[in-house]
VOZAPA-712047 format. One record per atom (N, C-alpha, C, CB): residue number from 0; residue in one letter; atom name; x, y, z. Coordinates in steps of 0.05 Angstrom, whole numbers, plus 5000, padded with zeros to 4 digits. Last residue first. Glycine has a CB too. Layout:
N
@k=NUM r=A a=CA u=X v=Y w=Z
...
# end
This chain:
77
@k=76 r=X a=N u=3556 v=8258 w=8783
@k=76 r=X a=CA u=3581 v=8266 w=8793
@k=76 r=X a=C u=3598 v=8272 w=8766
@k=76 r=X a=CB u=3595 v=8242 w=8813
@k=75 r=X a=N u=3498 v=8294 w=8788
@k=75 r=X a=CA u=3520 v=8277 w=8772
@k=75 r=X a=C u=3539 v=8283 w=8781
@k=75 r=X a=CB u=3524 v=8278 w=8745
@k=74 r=X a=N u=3426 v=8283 w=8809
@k=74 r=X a=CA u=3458 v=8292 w=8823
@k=74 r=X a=C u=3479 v=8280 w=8818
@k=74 r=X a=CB u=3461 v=8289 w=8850
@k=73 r=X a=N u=3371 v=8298 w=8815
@k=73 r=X a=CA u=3383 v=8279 w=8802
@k=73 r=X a=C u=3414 v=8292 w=8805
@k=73 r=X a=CB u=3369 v=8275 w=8770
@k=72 r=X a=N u=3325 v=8319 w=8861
@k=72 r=X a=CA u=3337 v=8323 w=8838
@k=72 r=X a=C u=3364 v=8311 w=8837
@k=72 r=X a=CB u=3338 v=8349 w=8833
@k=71 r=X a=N u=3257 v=8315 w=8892
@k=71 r=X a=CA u=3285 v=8306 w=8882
@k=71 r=X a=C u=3294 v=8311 w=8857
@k=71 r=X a=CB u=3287 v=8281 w=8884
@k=70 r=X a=N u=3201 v=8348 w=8917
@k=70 r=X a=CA u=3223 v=8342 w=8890
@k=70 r=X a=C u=3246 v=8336 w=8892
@k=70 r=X a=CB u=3229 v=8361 w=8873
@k=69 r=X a=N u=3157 v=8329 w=8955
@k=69 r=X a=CA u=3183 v=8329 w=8947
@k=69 r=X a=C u=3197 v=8327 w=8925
@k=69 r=X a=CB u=3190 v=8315 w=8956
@k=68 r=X a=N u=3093 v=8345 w=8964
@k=68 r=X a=CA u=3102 v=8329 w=8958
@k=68 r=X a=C u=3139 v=8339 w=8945
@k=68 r=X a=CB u=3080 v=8319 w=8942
@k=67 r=X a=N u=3029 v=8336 w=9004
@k=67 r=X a=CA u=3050 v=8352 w=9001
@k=67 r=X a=C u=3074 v=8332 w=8983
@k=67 r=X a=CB u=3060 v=8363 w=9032
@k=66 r=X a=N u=2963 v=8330 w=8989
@k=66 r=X a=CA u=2986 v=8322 w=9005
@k=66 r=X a=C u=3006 v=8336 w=8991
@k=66 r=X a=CB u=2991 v=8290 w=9008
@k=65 r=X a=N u=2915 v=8323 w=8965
@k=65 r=X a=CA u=2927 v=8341 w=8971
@k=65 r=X a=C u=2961 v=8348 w=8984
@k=65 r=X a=CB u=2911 v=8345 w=8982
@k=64 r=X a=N u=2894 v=8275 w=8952
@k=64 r=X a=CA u=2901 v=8290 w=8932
@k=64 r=X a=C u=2918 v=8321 w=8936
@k=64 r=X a=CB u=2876 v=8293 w=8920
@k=63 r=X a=N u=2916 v=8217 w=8993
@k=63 r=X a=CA u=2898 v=8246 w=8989
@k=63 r=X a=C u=2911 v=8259 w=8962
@k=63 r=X a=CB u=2901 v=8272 w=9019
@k=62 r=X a=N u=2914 v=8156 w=8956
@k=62 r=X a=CA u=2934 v=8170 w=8970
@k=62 r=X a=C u=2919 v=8203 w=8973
@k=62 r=X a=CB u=2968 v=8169 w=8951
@k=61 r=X a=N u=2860 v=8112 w=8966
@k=61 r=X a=CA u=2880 v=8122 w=8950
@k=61 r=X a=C u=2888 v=8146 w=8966
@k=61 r=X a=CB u=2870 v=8127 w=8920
@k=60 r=X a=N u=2862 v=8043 w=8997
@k=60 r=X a=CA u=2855 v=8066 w=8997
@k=60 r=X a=C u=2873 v=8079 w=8974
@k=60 r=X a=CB u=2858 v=8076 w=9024
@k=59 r=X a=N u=2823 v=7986 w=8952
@k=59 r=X a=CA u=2851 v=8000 w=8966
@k=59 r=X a=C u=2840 v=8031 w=8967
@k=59 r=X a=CB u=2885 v=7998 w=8945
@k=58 r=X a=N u=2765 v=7957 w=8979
@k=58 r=X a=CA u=2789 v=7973 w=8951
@k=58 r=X a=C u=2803 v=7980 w=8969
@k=58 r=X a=CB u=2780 v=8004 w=8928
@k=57 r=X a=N u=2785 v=7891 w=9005
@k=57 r=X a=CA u=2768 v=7910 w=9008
@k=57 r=X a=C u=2787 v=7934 w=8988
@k=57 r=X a=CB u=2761 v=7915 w=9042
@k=56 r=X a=N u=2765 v=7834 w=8951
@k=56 r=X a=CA u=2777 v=7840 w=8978
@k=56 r=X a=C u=2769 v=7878 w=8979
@k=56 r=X a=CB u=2819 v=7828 w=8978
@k=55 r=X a=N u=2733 v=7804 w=8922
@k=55 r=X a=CA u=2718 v=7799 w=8945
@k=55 r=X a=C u=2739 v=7826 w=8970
@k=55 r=X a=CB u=2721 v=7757 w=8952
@k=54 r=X a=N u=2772 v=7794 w=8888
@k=54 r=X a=CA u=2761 v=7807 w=8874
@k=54 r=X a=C u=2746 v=7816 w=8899
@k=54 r=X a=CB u=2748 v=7794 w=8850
@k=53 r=X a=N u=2811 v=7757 w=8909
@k=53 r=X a=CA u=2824 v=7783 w=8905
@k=53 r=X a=C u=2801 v=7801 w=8896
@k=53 r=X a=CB u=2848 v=7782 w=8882
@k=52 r=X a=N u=2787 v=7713 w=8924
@k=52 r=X a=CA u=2787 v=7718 w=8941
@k=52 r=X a=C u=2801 v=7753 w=8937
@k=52 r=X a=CB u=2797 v=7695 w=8955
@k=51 r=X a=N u=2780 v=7697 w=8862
@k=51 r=X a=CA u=2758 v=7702 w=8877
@k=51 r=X a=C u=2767 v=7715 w=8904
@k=51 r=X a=CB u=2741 v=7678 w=8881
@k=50 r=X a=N u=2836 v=7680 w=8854
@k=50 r=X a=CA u=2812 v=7699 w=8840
@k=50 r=X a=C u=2796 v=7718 w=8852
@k=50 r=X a=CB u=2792 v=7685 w=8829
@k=49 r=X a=N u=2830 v=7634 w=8893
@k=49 r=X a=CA u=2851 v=7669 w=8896
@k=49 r=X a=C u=2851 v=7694 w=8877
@k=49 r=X a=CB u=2884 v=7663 w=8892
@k=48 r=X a=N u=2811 v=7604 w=8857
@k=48 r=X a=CA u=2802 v=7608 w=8897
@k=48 r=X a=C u=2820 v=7636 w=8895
@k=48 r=X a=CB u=2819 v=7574 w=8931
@k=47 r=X a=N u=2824 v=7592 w=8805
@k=47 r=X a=CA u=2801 v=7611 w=8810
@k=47 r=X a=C u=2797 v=7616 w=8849
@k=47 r=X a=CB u=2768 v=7594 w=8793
@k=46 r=X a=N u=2875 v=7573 w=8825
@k=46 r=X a=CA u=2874 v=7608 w=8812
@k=46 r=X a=C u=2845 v=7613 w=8809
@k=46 r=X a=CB u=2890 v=7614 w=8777
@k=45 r=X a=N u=2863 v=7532 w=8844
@k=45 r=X a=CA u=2875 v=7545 w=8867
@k=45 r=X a=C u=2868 v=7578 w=8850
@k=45 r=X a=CB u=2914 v=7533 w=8876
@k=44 r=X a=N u=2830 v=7504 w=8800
@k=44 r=X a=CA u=2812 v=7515 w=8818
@k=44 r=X a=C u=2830 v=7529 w=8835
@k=44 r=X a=CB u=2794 v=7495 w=8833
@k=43 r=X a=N u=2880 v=7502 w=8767
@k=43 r=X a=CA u=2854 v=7515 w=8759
@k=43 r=X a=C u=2840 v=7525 w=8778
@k=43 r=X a=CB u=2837 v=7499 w=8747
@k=42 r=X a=N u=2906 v=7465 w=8800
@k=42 r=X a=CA u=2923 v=7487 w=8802
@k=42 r=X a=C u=2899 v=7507 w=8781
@k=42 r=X a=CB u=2960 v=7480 w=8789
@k=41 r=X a=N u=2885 v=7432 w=8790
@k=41 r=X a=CA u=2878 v=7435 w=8816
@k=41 r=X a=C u=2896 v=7459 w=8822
@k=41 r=X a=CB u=2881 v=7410 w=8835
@k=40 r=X a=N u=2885 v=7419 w=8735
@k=40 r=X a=CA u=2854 v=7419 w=8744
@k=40 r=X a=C u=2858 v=7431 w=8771
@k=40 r=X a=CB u=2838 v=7387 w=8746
@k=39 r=X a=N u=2928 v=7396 w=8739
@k=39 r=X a=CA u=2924 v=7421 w=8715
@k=39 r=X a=C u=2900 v=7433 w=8725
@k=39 r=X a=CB u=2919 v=7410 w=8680
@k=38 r=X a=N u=2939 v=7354 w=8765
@k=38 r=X a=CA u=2945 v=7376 w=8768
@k=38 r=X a=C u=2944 v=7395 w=8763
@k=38 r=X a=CB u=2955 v=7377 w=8768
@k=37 r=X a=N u=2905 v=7319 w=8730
@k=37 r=X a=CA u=2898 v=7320 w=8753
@k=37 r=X a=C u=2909 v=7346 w=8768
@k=37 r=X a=CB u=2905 v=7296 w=8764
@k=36 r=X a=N u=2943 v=7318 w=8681
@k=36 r=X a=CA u=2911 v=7330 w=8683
@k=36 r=X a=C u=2902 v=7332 w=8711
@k=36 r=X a=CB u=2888 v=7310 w=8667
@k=35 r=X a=N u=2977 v=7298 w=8698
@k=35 r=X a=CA u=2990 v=7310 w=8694
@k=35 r=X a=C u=2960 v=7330 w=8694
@k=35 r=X a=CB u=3011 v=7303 w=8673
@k=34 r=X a=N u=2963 v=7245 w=8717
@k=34 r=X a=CA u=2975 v=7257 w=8747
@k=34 r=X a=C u=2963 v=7283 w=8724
@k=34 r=X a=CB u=3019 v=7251 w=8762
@k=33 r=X a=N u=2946 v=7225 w=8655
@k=33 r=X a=CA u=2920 v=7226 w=8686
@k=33 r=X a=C u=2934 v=7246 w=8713
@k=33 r=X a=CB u=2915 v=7184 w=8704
@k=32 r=X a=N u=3001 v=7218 w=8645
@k=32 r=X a=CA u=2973 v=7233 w=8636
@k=32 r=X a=C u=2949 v=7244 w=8654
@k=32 r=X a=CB u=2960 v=7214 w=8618
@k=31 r=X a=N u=3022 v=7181 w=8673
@k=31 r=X a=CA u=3032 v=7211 w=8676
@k=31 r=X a=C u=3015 v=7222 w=8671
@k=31 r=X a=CB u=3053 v=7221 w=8662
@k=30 r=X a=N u=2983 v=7129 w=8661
@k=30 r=X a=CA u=2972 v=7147 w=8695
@k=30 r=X a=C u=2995 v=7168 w=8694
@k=30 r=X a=CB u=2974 v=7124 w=8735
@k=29 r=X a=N u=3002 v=7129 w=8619
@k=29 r=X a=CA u=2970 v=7137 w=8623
@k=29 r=X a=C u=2973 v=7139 w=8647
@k=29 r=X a=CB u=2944 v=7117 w=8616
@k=28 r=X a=N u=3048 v=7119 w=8618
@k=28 r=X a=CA u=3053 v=7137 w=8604
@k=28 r=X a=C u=3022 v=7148 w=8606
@k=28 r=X a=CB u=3067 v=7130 w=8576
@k=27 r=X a=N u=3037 v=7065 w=8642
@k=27 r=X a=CA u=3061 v=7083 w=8647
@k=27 r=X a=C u=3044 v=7112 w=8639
@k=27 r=X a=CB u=3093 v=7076 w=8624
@k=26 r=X a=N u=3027 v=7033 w=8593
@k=26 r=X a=CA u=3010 v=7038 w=8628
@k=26 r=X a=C u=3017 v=7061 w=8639
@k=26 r=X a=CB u=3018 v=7016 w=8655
@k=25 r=X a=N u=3060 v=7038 w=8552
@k=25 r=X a=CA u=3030 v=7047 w=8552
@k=25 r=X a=C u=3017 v=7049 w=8577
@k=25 r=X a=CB u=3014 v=7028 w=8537
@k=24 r=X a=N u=3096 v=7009 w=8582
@k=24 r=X a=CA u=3103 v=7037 w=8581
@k=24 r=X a=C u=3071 v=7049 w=8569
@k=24 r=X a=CB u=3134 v=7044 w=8557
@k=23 r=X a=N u=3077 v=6958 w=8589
@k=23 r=X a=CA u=3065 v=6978 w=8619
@k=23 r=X a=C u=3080 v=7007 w=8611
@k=23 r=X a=CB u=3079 v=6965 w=8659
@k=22 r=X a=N u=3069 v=6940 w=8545
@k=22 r=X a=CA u=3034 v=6941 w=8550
@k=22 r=X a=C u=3052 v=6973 w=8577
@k=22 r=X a=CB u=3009 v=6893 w=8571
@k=21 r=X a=N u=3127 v=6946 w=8508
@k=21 r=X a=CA u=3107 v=6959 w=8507
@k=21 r=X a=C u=3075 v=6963 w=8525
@k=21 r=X a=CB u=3107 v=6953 w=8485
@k=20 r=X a=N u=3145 v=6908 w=8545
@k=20 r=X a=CA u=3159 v=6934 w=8545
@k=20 r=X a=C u=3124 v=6951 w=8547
@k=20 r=X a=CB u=3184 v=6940 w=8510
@k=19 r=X a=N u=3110 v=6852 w=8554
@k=19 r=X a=CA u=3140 v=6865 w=8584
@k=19 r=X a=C u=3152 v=6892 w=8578
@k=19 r=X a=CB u=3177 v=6842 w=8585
@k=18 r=X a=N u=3090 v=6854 w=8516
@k=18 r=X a=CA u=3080 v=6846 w=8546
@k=18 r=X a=C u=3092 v=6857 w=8556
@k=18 r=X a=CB u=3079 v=6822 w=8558
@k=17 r=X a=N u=3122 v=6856 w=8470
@k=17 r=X a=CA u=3094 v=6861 w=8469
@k=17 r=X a=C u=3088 v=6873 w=8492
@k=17 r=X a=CB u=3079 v=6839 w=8465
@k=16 r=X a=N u=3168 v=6822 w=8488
@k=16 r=X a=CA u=3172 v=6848 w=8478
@k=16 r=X a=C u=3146 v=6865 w=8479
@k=16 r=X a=CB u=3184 v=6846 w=8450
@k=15 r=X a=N u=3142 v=6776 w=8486
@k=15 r=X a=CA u=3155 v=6785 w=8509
@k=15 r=X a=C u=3155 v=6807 w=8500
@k=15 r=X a=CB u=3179 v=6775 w=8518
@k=14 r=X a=N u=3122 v=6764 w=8422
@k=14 r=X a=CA u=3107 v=6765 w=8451
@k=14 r=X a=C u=3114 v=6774 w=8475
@k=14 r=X a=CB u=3103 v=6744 w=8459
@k=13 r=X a=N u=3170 v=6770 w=8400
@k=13 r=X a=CA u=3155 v=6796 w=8392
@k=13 r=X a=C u=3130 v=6793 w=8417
@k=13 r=X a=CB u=3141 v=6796 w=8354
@k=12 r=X a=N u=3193 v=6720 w=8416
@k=12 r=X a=CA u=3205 v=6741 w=8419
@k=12 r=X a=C u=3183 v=6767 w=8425
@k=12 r=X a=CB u=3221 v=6742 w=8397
@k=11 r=X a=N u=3153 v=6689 w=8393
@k=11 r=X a=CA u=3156 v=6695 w=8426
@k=11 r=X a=C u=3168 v=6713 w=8434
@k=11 r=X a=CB u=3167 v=6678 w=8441
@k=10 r=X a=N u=3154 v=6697 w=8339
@k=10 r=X a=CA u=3134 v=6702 w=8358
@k=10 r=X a=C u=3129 v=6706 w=8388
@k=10 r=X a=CB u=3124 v=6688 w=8355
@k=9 r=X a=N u=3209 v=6680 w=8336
@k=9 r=X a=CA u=3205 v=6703 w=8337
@k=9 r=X a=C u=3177 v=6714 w=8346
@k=9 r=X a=CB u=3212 v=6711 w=8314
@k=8 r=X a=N u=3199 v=6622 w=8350
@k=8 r=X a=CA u=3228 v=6641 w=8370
@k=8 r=X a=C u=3213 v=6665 w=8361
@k=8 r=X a=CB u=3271 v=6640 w=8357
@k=7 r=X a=N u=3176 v=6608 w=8311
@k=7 r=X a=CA u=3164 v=6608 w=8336
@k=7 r=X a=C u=3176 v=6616 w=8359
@k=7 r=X a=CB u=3156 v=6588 w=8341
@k=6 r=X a=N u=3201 v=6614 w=8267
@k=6 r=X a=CA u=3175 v=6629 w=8272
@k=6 r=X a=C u=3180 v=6625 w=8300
@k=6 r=X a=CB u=3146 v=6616 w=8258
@k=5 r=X a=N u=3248 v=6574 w=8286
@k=5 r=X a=CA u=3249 v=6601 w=8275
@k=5 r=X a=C u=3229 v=6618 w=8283
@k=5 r=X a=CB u=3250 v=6600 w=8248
@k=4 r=X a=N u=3218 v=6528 w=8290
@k=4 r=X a=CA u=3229 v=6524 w=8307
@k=4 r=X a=C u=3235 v=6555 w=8303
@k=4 r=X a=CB u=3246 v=6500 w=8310
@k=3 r=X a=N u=3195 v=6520 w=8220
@k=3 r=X a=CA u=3183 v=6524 w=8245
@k=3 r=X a=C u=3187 v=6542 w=8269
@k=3 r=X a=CB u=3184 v=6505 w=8253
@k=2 r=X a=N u=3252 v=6521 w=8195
@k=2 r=X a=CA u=3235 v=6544 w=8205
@k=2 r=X a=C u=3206 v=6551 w=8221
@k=2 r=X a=CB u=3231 v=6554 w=8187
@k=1 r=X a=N u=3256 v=6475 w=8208
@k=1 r=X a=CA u=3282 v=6495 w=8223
@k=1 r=X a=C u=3268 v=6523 w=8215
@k=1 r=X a=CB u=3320 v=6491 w=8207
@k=0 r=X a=N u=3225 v=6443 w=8183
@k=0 r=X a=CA u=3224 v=6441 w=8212
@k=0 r=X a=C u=3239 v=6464 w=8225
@k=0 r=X a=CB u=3235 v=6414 w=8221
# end
Protein backbone atom coordinates (compact mmCIF):
# COMPACT_ATOMS: atom_id res chain seq x y z
CA UNK A 1 0.00 0.00 0.00
CA UNK A 2 3.04 2.42 0.93
CA UNK A 3 4.17 1.99 -2.38
CA UNK A 4 1.24 2.56 -4.00
CA UNK A 5 0.73 5.91 -2.15
CA UNK A 6 4.80 6.39 -3.36
CA UNK A 7 4.17 5.75 -7.22
CA UNK A 8 1.54 7.96 -7.17
CA UNK A 9 3.39 11.00 -5.44
CA UNK A 10 5.96 10.54 -8.06
CA UNK A 11 3.67 10.42 -11.01
CA UNK A 12 2.23 13.51 -9.98
CA UNK A 13 5.21 14.88 -9.19
CA UNK A 14 6.74 14.13 -12.78
CA UNK A 15 3.00 15.35 -13.94
CA UNK A 16 3.42 18.95 -12.53
CA UNK A 17 6.87 19.16 -13.53
CA UNK A 18 5.72 17.92 -17.12
CA UNK A 19 2.94 20.73 -17.38
CA UNK A 20 4.05 23.64 -15.40
CA UNK A 21 8.02 23.64 -16.50
CA UNK A 22 8.67 21.76 -19.32
CA UNK A 23 5.19 22.20 -21.89
CA UNK A 24 5.54 26.40 -21.70
CA UNK A 25 9.55 26.53 -21.69
CA UNK A 26 8.89 24.42 -24.99
CA UNK A 27 6.18 27.24 -25.65
CA UNK A 28 8.57 29.72 -24.76
CA UNK A 29 11.42 28.86 -26.55
CA UNK A 30 8.94 28.49 -30.03
CA UNK A 31 7.57 31.86 -30.28
CA UNK A 32 11.77 33.19 -29.49
CA UNK A 33 12.22 31.07 -32.53
CA UNK A 34 9.46 32.34 -34.61
CA UNK A 35 10.33 36.38 -33.18
CA UNK A 36 13.93 35.42 -34.01
CA UNK A 37 13.09 34.21 -37.83
CA UNK A 38 10.66 36.84 -38.17
CA UNK A 39 13.41 39.34 -37.73
CA UNK A 40 15.88 37.68 -39.82
CA UNK A 41 13.42 37.89 -42.69
CA UNK A 42 12.78 41.68 -42.22
CA UNK A 43 16.06 42.79 -41.76
CA UNK A 44 16.54 40.51 -45.38
CA UNK A 45 14.09 42.46 -47.18
CA UNK A 46 15.39 46.10 -45.39
CA UNK A 47 19.05 44.99 -47.13
CA UNK A 48 17.52 43.95 -50.26
CA UNK A 49 15.22 47.67 -50.20
CA UNK A 50 18.61 49.56 -49.81
CA UNK A 51 20.23 47.21 -52.24
CA UNK A 52 18.11 48.10 -54.62
CA UNK A 53 17.77 51.60 -53.90
CA UNK A 54 21.91 51.91 -54.08
CA UNK A 55 22.05 50.16 -57.37
CA UNK A 56 19.00 52.45 -58.97
CA UNK A 57 21.01 55.59 -57.65
CA UNK A 58 22.60 58.17 -59.97
CA UNK A 59 26.82 57.33 -60.84
CA UNK A 60 28.89 59.46 -58.98
CA UNK A 61 30.58 62.20 -60.63
CA UNK A 62 34.36 61.66 -61.11
CA UNK A 63 36.91 64.33 -60.18
CA UNK A 64 38.33 66.17 -63.80
CA UNK A 65 41.44 64.68 -64.84
CA UNK A 66 42.90 67.78 -65.15
CA UNK A 67 42.73 69.71 -62.22
CA UNK A 68 45.45 71.07 -60.35
CA UNK A 69 46.93 69.49 -57.53
CA UNK A 70 49.05 70.18 -54.13
CA UNK A 71 51.92 68.56 -52.79
CA UNK A 72 52.27 68.36 -49.23
CA UNK A 73 55.22 67.57 -47.45
CA UNK A 74 55.61 65.73 -44.33
CA UNK A 75 57.28 68.01 -41.53
CA UNK A 76 59.49 66.37 -38.51
CA UNK A 77 60.02 67.95 -35.66
Amino acid sequence: MLKLILYGFVVYFLYKVIFEVVVPVSKGVKKVRQNMEQMQRQQAEAFKKAEANTTTAAPKKEAPLNAEYIDFEEVKK
